[in-house]
PDB file of N, CA, C and O in Angstrom:
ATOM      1  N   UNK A   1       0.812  -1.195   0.000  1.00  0.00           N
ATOM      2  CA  UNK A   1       0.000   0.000   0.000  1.00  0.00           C
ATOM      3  C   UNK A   1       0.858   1.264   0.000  1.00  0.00           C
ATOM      4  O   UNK A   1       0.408   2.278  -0.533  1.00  0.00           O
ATOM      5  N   UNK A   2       2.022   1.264   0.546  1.00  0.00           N
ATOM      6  CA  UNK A   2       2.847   2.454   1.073  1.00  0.00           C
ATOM      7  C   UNK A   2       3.320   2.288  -0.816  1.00  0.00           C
ATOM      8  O   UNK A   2       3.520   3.395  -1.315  1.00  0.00           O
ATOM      9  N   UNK A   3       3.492   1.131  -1.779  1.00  0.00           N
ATOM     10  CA  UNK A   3       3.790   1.731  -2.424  1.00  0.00           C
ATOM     11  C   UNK A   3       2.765   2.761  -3.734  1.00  0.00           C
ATOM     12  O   UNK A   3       3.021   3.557  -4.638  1.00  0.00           O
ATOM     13  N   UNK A   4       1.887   2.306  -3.294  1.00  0.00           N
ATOM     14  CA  UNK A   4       0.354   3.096  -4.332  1.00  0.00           C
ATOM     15  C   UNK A   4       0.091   4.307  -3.856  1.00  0.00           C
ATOM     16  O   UNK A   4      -0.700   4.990  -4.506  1.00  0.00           O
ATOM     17  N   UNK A   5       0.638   4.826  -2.709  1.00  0.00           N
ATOM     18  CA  UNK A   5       0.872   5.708  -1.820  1.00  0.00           C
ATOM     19  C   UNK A   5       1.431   6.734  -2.471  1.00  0.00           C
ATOM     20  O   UNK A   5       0.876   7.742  -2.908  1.00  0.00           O
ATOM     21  N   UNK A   6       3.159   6.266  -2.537  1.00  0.00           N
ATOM     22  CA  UNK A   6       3.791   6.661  -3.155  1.00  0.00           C
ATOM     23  C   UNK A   6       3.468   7.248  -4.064  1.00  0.00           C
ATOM     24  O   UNK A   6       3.399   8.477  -4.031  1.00  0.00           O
ATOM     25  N   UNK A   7       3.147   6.461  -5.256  1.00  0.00           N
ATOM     26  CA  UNK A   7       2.928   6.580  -6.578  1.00  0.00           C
ATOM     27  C   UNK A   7       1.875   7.983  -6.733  1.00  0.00           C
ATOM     28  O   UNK A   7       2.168   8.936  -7.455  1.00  0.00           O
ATOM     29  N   UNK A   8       0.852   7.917  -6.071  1.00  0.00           N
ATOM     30  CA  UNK A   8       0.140   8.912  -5.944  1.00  0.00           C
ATOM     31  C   UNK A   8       0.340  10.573  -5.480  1.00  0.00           C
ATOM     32  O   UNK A   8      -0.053  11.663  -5.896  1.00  0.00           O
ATOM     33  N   UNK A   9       1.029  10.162  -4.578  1.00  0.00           N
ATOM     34  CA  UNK A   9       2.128  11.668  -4.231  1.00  0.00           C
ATOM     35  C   UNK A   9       3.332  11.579  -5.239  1.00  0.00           C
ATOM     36  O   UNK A   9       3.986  12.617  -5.135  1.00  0.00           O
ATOM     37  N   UNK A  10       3.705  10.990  -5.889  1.00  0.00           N
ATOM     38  CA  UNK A  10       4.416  11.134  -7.318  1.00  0.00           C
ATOM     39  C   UNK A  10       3.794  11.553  -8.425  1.00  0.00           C
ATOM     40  O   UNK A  10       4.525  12.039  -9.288  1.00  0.00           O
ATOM     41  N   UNK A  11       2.483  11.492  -8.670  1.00  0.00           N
ATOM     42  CA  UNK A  11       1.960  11.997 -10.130  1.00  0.00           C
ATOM     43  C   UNK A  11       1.494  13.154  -9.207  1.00  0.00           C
ATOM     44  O   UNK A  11       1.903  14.079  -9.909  1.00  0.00           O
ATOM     45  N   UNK A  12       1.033  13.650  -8.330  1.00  0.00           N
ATOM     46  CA  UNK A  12       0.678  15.267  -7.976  1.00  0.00           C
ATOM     47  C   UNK A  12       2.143  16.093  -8.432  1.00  0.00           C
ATOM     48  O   UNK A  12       2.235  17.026  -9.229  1.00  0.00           O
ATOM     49  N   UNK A  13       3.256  15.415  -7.639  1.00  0.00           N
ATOM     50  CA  UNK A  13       4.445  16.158  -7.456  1.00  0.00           C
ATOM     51  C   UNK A  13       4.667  16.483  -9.116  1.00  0.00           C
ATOM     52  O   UNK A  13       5.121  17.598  -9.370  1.00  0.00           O
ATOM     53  N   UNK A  14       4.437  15.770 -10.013  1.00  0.00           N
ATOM     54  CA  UNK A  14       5.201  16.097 -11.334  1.00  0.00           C
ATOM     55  C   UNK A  14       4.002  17.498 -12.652  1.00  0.00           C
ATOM     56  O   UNK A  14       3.866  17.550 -13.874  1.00  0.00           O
ATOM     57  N   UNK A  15       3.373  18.431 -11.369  1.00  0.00           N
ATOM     58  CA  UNK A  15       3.239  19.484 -11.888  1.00  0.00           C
ATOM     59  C   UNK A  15       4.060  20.441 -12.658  1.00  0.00           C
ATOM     60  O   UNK A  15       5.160  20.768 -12.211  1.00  0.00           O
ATOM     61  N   UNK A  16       3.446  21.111 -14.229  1.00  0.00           N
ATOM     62  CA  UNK A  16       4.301  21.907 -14.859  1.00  0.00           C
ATOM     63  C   UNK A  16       3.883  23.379 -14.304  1.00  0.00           C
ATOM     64  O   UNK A  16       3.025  23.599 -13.449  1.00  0.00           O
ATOM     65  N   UNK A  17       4.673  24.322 -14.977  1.00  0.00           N
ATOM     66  CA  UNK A  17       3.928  25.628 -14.910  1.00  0.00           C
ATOM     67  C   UNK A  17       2.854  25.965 -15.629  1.00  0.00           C
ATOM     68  O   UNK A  17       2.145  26.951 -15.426  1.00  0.00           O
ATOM     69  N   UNK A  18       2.679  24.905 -16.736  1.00  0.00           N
ATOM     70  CA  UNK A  18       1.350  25.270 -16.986  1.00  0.00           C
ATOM     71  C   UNK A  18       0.132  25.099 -16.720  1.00  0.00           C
ATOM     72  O   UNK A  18      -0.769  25.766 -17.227  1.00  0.00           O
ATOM     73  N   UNK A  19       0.020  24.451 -16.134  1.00  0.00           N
ATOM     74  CA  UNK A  19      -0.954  23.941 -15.229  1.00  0.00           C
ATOM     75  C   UNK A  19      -1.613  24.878 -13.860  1.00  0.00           C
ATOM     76  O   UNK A  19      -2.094  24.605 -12.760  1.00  0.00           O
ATOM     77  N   UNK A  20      -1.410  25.732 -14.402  1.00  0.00           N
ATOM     78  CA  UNK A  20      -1.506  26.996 -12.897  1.00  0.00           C
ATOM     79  C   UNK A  20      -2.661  27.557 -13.595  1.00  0.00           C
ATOM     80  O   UNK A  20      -2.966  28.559 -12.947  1.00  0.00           O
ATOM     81  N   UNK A  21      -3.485  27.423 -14.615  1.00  0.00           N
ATOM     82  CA  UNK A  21      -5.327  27.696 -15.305  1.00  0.00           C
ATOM     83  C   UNK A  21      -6.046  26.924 -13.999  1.00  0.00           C
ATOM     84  O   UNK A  21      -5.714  26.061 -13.187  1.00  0.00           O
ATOM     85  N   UNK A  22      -6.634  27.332 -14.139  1.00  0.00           N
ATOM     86  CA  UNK A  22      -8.312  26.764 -13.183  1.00  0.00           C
ATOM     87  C   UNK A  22      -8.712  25.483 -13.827  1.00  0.00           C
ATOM     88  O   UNK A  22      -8.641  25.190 -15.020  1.00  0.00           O
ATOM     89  N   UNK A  23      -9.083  24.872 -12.968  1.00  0.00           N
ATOM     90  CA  UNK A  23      -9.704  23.689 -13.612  1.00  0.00           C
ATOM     91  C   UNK A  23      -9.089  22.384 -13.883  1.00  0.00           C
ATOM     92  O   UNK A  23      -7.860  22.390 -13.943  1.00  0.00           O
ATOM     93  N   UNK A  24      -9.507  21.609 -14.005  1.00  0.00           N
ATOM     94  CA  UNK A  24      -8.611  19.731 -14.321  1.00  0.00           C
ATOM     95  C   UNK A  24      -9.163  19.675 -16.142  1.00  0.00           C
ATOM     96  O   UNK A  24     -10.258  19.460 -16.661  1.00  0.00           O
ATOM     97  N   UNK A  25      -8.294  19.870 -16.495  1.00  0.00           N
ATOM     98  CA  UNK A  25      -8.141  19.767 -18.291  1.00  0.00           C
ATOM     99  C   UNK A  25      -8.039  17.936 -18.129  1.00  0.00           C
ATOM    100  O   UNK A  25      -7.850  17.129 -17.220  1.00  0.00           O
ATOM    101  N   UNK A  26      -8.321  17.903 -19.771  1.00  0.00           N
ATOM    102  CA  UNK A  26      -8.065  16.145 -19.833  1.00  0.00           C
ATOM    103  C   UNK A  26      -6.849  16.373 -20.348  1.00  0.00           C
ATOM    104  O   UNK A  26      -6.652  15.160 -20.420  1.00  0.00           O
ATOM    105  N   UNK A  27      -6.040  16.739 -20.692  1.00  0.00           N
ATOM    106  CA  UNK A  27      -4.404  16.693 -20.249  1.00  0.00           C
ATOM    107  C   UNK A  27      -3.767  16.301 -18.513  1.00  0.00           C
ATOM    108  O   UNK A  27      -3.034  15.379 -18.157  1.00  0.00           O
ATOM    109  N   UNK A  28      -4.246  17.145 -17.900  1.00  0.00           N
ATOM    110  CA  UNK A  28      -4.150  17.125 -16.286  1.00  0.00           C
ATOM    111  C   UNK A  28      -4.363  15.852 -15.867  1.00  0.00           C
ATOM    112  O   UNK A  28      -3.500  15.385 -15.123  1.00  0.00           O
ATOM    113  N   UNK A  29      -5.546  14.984 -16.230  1.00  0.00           N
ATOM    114  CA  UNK A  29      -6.251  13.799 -16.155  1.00  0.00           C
ATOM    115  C   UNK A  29      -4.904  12.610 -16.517  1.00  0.00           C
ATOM    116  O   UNK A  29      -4.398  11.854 -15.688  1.00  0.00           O
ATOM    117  N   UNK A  30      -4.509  12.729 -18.089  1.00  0.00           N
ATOM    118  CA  UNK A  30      -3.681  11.776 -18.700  1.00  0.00           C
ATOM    119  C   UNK A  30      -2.714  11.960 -17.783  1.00  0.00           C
ATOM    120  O   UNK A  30      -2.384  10.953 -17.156  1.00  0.00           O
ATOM    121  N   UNK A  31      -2.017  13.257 -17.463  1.00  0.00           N
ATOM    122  CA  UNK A  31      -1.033  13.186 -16.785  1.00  0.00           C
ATOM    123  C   UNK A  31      -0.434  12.335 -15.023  1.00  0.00           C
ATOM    124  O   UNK A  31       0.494  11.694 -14.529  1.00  0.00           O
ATOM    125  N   UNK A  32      -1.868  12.990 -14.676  1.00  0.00           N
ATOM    126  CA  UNK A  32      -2.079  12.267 -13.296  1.00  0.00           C
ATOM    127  C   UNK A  32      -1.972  10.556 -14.024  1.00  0.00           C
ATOM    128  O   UNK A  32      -0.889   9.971 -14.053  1.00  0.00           O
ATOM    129  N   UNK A  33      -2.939  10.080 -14.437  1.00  0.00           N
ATOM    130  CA  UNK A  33      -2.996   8.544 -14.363  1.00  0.00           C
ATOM    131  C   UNK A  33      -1.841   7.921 -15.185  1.00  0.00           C
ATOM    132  O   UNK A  33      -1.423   6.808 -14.867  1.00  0.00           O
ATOM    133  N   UNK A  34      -1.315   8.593 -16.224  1.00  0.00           N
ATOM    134  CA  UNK A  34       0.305   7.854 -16.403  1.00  0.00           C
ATOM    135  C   UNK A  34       1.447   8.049 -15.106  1.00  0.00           C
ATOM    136  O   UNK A  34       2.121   7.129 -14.641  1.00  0.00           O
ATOM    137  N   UNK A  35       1.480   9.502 -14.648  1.00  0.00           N
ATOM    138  CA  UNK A  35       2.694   9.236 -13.541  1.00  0.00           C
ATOM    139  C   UNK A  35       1.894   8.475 -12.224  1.00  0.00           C
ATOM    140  O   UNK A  35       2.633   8.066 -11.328  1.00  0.00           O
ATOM    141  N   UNK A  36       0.583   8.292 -12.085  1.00  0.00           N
ATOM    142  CA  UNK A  36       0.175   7.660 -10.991  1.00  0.00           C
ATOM    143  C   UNK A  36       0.456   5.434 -11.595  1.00  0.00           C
ATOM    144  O   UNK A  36       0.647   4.456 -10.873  1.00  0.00           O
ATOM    145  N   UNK A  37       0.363   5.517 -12.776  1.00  0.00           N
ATOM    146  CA  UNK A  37       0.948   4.000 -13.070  1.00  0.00           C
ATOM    147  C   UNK A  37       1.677   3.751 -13.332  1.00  0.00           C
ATOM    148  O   UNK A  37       1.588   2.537 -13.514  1.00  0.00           O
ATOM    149  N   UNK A  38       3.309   4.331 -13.725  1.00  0.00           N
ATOM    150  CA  UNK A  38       4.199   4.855 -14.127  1.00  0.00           C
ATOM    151  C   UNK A  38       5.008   3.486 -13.154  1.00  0.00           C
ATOM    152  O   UNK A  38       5.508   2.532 -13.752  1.00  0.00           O
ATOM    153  N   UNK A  39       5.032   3.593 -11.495  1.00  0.00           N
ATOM    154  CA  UNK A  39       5.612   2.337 -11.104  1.00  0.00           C
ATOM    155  C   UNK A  39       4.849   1.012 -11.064  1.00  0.00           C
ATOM    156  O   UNK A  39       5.568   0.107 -10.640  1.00  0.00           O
ATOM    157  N   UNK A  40       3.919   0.724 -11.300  1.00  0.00           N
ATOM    158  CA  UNK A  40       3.084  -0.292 -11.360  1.00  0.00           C
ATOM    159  C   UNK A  40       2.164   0.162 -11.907  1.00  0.00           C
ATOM    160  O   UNK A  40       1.467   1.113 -11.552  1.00  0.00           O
ATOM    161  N   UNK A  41       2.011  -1.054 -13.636  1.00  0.00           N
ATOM    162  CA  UNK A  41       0.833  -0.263 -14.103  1.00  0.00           C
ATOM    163  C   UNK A  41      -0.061  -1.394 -14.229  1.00  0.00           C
ATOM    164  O   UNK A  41      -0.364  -1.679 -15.388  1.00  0.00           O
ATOM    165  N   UNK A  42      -0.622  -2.202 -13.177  1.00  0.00           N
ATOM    166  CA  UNK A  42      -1.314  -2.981 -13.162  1.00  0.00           C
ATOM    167  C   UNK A  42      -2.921  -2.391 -12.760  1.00  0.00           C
ATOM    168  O   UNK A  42      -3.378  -1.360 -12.265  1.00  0.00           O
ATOM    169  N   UNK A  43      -3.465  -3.683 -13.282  1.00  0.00           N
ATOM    170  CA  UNK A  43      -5.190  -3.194 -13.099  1.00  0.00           C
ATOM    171  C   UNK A  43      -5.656  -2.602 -11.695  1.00  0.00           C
ATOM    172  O   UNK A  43      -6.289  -1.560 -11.529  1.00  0.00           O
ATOM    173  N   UNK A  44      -5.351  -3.206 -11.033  1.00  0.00           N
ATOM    174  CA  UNK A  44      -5.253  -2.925  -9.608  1.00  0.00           C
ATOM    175  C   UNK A  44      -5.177  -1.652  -9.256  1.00  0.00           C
ATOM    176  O   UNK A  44      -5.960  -0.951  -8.615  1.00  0.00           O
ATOM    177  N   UNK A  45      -3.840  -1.360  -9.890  1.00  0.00           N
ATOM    178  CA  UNK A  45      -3.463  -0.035  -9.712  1.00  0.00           C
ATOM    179  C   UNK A  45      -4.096   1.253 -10.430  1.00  0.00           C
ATOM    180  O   UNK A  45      -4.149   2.324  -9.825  1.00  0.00           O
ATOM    181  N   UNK A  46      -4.471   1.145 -11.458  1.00  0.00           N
ATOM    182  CA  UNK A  46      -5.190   1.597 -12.041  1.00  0.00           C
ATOM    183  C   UNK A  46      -6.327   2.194 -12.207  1.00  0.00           C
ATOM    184  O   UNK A  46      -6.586   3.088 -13.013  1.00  0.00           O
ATOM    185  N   UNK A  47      -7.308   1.483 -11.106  1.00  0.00           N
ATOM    186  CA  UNK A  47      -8.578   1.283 -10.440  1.00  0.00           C
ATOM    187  C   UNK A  47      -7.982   2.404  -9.541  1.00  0.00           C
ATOM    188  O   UNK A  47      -8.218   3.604  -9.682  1.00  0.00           O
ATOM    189  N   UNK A  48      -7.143   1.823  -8.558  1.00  0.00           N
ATOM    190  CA  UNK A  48      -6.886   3.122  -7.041  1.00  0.00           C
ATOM    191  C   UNK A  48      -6.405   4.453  -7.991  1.00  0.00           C
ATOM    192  O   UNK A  48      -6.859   5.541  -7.637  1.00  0.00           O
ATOM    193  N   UNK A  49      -5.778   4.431  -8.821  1.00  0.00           N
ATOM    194  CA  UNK A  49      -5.609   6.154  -9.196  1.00  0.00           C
ATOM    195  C   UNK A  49      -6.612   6.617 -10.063  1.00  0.00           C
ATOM    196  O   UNK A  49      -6.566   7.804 -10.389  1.00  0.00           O
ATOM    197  N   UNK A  50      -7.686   5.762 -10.580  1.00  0.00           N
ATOM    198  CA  UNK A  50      -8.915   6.326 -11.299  1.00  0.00           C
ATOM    199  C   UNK A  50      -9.661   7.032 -10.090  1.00  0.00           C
ATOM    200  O   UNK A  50     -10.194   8.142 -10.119  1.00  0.00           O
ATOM    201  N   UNK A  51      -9.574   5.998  -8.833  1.00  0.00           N
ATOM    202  CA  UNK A  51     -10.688   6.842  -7.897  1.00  0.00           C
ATOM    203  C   UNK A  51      -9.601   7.757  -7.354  1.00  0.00           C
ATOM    204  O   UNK A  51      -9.980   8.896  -7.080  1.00  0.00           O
ATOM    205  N   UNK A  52      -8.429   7.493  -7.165  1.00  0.00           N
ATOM    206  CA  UNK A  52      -8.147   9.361  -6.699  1.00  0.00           C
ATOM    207  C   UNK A  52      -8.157  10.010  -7.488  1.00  0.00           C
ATOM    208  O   UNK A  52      -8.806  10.964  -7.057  1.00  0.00           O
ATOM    209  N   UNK A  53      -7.809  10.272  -8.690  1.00  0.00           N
ATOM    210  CA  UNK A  53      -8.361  11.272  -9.469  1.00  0.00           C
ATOM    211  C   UNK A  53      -9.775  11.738  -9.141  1.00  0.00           C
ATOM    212  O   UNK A  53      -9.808  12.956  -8.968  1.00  0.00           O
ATOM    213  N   UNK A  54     -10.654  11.284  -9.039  1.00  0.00           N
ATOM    214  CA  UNK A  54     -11.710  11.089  -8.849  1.00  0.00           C
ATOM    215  C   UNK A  54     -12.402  12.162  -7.634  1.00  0.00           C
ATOM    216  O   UNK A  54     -13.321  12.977  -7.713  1.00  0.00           O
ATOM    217  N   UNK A  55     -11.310  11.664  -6.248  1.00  0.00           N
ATOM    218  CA  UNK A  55     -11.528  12.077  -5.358  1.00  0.00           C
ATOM    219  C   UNK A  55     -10.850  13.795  -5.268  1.00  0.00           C
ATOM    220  O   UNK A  55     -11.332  14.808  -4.761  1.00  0.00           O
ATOM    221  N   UNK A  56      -9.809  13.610  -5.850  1.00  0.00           N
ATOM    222  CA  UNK A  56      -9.396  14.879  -6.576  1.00  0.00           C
ATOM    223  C   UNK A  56      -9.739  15.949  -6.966  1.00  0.00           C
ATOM    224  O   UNK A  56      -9.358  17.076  -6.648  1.00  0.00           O
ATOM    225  N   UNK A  57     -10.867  15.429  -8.045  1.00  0.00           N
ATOM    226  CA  UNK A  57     -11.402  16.311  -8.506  1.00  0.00           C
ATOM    227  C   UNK A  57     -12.125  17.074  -7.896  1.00  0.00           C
ATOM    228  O   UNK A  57     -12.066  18.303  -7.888  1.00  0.00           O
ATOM    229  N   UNK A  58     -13.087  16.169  -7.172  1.00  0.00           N
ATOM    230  CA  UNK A  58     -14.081  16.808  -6.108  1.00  0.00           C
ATOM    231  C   UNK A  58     -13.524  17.554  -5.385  1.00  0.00           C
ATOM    232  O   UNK A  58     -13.940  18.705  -5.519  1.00  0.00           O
ATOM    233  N   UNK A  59     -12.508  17.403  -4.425  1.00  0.00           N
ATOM    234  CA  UNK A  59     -11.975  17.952  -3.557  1.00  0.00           C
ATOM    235  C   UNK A  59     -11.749  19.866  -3.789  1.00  0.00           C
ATOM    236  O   UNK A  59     -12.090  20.892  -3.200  1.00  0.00           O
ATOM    237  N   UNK A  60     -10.758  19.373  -5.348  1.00  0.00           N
ATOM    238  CA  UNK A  60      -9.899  20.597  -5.928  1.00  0.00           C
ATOM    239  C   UNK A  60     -10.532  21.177  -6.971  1.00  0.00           C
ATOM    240  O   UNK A  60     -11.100  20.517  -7.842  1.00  0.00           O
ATOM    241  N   UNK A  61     -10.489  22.193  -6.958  1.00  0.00           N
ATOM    242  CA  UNK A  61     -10.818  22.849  -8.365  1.00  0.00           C
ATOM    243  C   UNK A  61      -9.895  22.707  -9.454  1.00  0.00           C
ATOM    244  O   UNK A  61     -10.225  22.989 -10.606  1.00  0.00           O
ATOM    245  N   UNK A  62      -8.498  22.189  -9.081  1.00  0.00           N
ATOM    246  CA  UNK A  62      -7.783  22.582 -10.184  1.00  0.00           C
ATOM    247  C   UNK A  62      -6.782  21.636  -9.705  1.00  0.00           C
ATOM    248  O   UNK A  62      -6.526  21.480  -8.511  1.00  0.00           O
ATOM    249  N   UNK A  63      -5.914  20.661 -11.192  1.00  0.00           N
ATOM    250  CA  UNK A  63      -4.524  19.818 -10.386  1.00  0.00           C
ATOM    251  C   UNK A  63      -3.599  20.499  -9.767  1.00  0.00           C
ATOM    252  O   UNK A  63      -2.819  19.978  -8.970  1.00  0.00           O
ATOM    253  N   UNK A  64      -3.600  21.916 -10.122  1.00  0.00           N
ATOM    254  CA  UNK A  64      -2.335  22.500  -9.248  1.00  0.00           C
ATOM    255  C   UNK A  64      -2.967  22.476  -7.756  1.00  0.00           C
ATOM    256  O   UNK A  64      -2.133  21.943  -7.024  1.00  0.00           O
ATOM    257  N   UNK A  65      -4.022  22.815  -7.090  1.00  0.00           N
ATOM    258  CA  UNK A  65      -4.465  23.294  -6.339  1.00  0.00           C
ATOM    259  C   UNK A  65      -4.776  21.595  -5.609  1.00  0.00           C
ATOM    260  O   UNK A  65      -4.911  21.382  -4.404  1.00  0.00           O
ATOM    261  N   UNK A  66      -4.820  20.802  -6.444  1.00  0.00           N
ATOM    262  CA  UNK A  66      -4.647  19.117  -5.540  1.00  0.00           C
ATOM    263  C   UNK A  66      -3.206  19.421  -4.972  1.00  0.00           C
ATOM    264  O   UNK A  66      -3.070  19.942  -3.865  1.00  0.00           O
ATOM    265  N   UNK A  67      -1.868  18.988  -5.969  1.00  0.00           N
ATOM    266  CA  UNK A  67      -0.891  19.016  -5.850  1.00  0.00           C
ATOM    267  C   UNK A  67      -0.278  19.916  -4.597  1.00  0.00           C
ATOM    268  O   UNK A  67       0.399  19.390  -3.713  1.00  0.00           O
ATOM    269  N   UNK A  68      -0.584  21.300  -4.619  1.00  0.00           N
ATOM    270  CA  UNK A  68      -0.499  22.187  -3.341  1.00  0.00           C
ATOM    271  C   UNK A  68      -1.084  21.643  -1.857  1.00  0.00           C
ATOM    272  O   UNK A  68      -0.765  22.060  -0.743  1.00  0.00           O
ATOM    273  N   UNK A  69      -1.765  20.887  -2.100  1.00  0.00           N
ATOM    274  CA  UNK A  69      -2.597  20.859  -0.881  1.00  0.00           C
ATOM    275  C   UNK A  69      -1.965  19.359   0.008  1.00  0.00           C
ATOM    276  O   UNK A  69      -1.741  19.137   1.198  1.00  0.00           O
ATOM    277  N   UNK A  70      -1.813  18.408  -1.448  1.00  0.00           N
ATOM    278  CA  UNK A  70      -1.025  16.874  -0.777  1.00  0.00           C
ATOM    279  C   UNK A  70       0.319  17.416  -0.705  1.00  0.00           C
ATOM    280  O   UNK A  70       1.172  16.576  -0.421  1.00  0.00           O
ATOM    281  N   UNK A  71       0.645  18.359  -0.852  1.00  0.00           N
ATOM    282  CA  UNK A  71       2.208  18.049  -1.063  1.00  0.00           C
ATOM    283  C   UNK A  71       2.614  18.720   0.970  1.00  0.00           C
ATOM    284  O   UNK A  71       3.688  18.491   1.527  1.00  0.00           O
ATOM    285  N   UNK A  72       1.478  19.471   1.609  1.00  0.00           N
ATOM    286  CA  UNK A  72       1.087  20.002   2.607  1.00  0.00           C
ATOM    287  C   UNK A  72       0.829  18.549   3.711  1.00  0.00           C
ATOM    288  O   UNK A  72       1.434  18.345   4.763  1.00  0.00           O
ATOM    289  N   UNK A  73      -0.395  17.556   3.005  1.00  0.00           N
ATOM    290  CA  UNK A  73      -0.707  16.660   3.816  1.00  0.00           C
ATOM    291  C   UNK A  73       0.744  15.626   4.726  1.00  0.00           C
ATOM    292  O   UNK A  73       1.895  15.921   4.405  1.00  0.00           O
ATOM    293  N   UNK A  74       0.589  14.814   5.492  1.00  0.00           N
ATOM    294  CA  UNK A  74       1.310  13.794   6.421  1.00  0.00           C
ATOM    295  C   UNK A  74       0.733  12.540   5.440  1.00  0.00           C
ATOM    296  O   UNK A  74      -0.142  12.559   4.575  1.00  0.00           O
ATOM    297  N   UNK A  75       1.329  11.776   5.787  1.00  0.00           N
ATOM    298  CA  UNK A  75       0.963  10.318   5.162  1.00  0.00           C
ATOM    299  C   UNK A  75      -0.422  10.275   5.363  1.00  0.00           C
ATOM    300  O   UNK A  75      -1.284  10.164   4.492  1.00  0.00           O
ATOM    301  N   UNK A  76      -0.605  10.393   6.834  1.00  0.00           N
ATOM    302  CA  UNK A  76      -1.828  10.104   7.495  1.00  0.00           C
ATOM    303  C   UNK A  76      -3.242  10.568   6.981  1.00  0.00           C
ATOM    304  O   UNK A  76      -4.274   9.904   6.884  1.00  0.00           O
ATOM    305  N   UNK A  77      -2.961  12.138   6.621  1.00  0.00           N
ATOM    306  CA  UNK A  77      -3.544  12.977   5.961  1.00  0.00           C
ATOM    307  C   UNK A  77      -4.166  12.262   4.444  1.00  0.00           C
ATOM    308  O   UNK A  77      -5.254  12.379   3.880  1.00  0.00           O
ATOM    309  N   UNK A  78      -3.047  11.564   4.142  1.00  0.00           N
ATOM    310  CA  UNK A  78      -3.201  11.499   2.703  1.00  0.00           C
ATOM    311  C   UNK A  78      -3.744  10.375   2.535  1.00  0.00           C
ATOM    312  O   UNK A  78      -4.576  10.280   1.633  1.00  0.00           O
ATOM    313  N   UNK A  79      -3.414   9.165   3.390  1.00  0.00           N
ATOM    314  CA  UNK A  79      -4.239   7.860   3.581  1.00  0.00           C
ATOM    315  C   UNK A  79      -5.527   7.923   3.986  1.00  0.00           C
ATOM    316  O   UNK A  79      -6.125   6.852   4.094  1.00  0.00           O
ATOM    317  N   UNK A  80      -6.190   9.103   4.280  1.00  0.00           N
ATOM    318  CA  UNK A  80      -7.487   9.289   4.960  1.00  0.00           C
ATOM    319  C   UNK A  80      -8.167   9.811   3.488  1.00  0.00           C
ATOM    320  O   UNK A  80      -9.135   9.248   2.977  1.00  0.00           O
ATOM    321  N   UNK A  81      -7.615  10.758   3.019  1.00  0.00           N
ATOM    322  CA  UNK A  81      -8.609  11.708   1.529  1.00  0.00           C
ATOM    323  C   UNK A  81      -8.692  10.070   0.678  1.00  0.00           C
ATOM    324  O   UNK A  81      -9.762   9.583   0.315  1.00  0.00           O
ATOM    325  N   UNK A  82      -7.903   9.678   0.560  1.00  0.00           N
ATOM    326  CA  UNK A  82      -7.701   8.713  -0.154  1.00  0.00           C
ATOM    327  C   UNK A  82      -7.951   6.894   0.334  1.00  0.00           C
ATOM    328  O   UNK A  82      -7.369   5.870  -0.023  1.00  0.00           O
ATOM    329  N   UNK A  83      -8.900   7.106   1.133  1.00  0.00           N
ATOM    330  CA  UNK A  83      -9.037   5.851   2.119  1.00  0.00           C
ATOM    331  C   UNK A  83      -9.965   4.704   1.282  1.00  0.00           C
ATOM    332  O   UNK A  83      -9.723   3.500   1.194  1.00  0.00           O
ATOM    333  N   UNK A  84     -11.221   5.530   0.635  1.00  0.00           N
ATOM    334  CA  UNK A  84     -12.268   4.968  -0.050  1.00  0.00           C
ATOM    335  C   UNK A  84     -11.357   4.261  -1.721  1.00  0.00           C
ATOM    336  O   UNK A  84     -11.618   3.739  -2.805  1.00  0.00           O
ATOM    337  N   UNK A  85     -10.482   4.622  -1.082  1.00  0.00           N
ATOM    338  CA  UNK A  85      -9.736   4.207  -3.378  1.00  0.00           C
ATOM    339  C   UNK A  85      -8.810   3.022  -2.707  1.00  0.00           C
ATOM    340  O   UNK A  85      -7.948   2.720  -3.533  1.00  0.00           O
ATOM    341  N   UNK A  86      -8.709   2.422  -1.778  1.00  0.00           N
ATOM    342  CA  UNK A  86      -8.091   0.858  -1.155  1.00  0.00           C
ATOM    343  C   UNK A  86      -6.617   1.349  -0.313  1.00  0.00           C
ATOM    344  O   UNK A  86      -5.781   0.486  -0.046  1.00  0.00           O
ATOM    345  N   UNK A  87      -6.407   2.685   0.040  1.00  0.00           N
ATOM    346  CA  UNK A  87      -4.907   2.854   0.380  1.00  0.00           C
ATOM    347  C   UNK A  87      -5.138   2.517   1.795  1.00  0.00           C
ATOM    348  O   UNK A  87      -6.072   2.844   2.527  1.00  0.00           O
ATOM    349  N   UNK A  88      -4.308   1.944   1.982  1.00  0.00           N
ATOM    350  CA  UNK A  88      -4.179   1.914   3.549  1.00  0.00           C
ATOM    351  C   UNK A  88      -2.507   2.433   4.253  1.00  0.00           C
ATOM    352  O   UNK A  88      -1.758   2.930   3.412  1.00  0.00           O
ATOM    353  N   UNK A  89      -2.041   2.347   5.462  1.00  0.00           N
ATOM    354  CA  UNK A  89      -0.727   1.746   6.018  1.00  0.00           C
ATOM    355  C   UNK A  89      -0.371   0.713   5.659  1.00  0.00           C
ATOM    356  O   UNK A  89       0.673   0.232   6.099  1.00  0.00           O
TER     357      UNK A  89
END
């Protein structure tokens, strides 16, 4: 789990500068779910970063404004937004 974890605070972290518009573009989308399968791109995995995206979206208005906010969270923090998509400890 710590490593889907990972992976997930890895596709926030790999924000450009362009990405600072309002809103989750379907660029933003592709981007998140390739660097979120990028270390394991199994079905499995796939499934857990569809629903954080997901959860994402709702949350944020915008991927920069996800990215800002996890990059803020504790593990703990981040295993909780993200609890309903299978992450655990």
């Amino acid at each position: 789990m710590k490593k889907a974890l990972f992976v997930a605070a890895a596709a926030l972290s790999l924000i450009s500068c362009k990405n600072e518009k309002k809103g989750w573009t379907d660029e933003d989308r592709r981007e998140f779910m390739q660097s979120c399968t990028a270390v394991d791109p199994s079905e499995q995995t796939k499934e857990r970063c569809e629903c954080g995206l997901n959860v994402l979206e709702q949350k944020y208005s915008s991927y920069n404004e996800a990215q800002e906010a996890t990059e803020k969270m504790t593990e703990d923090q981040l295993v909780e937004l993200l609890s309903d998509c299978g992450l655990e400890h």
